[in-house]
C-alpha atoms as a printed R data frame, in Angstrom:
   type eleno elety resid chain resno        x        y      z
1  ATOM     1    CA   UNK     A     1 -233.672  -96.541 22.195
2  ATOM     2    CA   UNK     A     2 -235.975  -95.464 19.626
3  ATOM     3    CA   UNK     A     3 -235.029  -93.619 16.174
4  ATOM     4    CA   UNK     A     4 -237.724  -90.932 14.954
5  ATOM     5    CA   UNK     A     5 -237.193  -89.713 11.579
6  ATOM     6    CA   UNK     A     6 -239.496  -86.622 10.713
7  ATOM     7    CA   UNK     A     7 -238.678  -84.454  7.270
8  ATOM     8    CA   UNK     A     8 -239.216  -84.572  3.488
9  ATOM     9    CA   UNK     A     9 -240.104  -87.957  2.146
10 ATOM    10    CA   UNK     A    10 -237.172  -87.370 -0.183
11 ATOM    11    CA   UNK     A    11 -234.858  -87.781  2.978
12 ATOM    12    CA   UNK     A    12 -236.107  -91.135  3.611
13 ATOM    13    CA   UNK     A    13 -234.290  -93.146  1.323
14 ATOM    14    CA   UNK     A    14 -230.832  -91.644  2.203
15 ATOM    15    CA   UNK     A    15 -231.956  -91.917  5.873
16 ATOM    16    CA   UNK     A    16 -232.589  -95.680  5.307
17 ATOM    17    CA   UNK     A    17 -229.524  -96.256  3.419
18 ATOM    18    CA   UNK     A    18 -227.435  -94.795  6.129
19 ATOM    19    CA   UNK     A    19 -229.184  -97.216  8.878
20 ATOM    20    CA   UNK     A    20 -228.908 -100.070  6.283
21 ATOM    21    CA   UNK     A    21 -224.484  -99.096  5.798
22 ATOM    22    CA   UNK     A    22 -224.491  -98.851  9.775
23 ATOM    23    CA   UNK     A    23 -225.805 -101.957 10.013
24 ATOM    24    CA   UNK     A    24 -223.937 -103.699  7.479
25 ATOM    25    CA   UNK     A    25 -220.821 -102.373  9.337
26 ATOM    26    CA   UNK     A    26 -221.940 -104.118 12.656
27 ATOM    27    CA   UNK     A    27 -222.056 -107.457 10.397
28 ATOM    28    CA   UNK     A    28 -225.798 -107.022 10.773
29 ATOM    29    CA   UNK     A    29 -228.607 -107.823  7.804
30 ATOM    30    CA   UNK     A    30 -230.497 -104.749  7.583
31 ATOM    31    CA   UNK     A    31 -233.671 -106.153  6.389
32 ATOM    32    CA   UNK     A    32 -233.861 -108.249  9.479
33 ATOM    33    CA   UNK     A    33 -233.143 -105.318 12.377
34 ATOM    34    CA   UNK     A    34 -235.184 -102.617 10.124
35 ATOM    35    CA   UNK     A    35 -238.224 -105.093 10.233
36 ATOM    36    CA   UNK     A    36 -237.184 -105.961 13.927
37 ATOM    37    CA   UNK     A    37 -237.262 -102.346 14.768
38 ATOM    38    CA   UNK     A    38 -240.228 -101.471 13.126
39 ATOM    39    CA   UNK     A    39 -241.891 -104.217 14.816
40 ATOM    40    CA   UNK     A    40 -240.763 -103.437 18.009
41 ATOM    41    CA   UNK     A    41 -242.046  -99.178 17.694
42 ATOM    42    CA   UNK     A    42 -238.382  -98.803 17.839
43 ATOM    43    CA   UNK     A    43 -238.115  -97.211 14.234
44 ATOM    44    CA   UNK     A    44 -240.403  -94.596 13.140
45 ATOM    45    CA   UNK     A    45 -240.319  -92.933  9.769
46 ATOM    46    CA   UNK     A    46 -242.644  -89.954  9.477
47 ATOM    47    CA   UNK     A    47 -242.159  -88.251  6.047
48 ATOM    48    CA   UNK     A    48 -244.373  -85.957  4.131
């Protein structure tokens, strides 16, 4: 399932930071499953 984030660019860090504690909680390295997800189109950060 994807994730689509659209909004201020000042939203992406605390965005990311939640994805990155979720992770972390699952006993998962969030710099391996962001770059995983990004790879696979399944993370898409649109901020302006």
């Amino acid at each position: 399932m994807p994730t689509y984030v659209c909004g201020l660019k000042a939203m992406e860090e605390g965005v990311v930071l939640a994805l990155r504690d979720i992770a972390q909680q699952a006993g998962l390295q969030w710099d391996t499953v962001g770059a995983a997800l990004k790879r696979e189109g399944r993370l898409h950060l649109e901020t302006y």
